[in-house]
C-alpha positions in Angstrom: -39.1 -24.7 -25.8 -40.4 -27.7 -27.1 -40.6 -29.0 -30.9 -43.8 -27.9 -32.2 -44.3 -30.1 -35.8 -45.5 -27.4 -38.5 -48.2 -30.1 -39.6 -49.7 -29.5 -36.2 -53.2 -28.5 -37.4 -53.6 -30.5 -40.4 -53.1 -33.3 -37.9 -55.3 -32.7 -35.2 -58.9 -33.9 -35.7 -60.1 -30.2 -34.7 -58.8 -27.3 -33.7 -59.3 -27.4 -30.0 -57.2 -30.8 -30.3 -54.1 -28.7 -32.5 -54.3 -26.2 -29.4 -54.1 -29.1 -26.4 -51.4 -30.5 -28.7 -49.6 -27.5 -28.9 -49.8 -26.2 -25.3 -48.9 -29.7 -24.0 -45.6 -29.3 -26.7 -45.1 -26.1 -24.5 -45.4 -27.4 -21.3 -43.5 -30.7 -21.3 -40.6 -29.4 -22.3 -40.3 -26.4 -19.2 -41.0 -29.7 -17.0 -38.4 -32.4 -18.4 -35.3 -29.4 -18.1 -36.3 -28.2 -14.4 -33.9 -29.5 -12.5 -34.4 -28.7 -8.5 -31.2 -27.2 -7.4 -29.2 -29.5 -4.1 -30.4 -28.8 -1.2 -27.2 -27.5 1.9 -27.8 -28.8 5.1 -26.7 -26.5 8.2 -24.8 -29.6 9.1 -23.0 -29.6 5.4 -22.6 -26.1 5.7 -20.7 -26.4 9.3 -18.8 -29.7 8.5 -17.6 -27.5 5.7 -16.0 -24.5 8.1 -14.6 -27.0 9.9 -12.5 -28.6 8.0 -10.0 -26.0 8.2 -8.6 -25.6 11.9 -7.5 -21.5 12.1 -5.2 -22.1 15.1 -3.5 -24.8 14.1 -3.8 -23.5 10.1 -3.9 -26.7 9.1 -6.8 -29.1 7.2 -8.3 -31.6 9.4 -8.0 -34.2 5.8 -4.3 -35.4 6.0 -4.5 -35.7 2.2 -5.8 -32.0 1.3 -3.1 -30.6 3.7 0.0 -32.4 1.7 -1.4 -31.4 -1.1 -1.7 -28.0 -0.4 2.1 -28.1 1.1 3.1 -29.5 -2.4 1.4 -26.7 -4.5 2.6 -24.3 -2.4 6.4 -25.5 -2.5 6.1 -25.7 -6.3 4.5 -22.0 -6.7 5.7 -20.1 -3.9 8.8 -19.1 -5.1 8.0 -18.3 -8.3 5.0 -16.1 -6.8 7.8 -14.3 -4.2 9.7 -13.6 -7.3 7.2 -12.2 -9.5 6.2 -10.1 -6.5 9.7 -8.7 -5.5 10.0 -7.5 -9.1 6.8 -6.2 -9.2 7.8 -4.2 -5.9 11.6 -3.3 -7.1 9.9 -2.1 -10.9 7.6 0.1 -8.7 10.4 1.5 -6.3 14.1 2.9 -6.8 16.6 1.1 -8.2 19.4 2.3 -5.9 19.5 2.0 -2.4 18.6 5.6 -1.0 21.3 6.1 1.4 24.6 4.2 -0.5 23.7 4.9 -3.9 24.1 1.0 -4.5 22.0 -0.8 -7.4 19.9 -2.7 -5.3 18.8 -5.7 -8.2 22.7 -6.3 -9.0 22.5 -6.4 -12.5 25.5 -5.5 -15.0 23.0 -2.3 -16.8 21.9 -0.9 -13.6 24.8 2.0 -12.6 24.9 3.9 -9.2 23.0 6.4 -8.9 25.2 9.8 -9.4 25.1 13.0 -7.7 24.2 16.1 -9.8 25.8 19.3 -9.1 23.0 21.8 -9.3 23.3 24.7 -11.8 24.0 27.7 -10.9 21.0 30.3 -10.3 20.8 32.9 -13.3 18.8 35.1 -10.9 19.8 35.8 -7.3 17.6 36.6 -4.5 19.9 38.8 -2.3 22.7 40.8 -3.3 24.0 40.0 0.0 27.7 37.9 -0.3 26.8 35.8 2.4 23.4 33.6 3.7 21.1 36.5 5.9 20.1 33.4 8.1 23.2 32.4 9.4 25.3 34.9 8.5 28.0 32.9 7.5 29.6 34.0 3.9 28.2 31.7 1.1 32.3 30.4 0.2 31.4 28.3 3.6 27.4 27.7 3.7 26.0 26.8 0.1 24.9 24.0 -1.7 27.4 23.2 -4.2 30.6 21.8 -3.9 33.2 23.2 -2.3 35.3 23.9 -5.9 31.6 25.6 -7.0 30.7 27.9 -4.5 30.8 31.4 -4.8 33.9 33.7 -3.8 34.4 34.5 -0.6 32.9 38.1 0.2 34.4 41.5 0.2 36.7 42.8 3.0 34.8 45.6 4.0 36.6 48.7 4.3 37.9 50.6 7.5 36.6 54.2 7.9 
């Protein structure tokens, strides 16, 4: 907006003058800070896509391109390495199948096997597994020093 003076009407010879005066104020100022924004060619605009080349992925500008190469030899590694810690602080920290640590470091142990506790409550008073009938001192899931005694000799008649 522009400066109106305060003083404006004891100024003016009349008050149709103190109202020119003001709207001209006004109106001068909206026209001195419009600015017309730069106008884009269609020829701009495709000179623009084509200074990238997607088959060869390379810059037609020799200078862009090794300047691109050197930012990304400075900040690539850093970026792989932020994102392979990103992915291991995401994933296990043992390999799955050889119980290794997989990042190497001196804190990280192998991952160890847990014998699972025994069941307080059985499902079958059975002495051996009613699937495949083999006695439960052969097919279980614990250990072999864990496993339940072998089953009963059942007696002749």
């Amino acid at each position: 907006m522009g400066f109106v003076p305060l003083n404006t009407m004891t100024q003016a010879s009349s008050w149709s003058d103190a109202l020119k005066q003001y709207t001209i104020s006004k109106h001068q100022h909206v026209a001195e800070s419009t600015v017309k924004p730069e106008r884009v060619t269609h020829k701009q605009k495709l000179a623009e896509a084509s200074s990238y080349n997607p088959i060869t992925q390379r810059f037609r500008d020799e200078r862009k391109e090794e300047r691109i190469k050197e930012y990304l030899d400075a900040t690539l590694p850093a970026r792989i390495n932020d994102a392979y810690d990103k992915q291991m602080s995401r994933e296990q920290h043992f390999n799955v199948l050889s119980h290794e640590p997989r990042r190497g470091h001196v804190h990280e142990r192998a991952a160890e096997r847990k014998v699972k506790p025994p069941s307080l409550v059985t499902a079958s008073r059975q002495q051996y597994d009613i699937i495949s009938t083999v006695g439960y001192d052969k097919h279980h899931w614990a250990p072999e020093g864990h496993r339940p005694p072998p089953p009963d000799p059942v007696p002749d008649p």
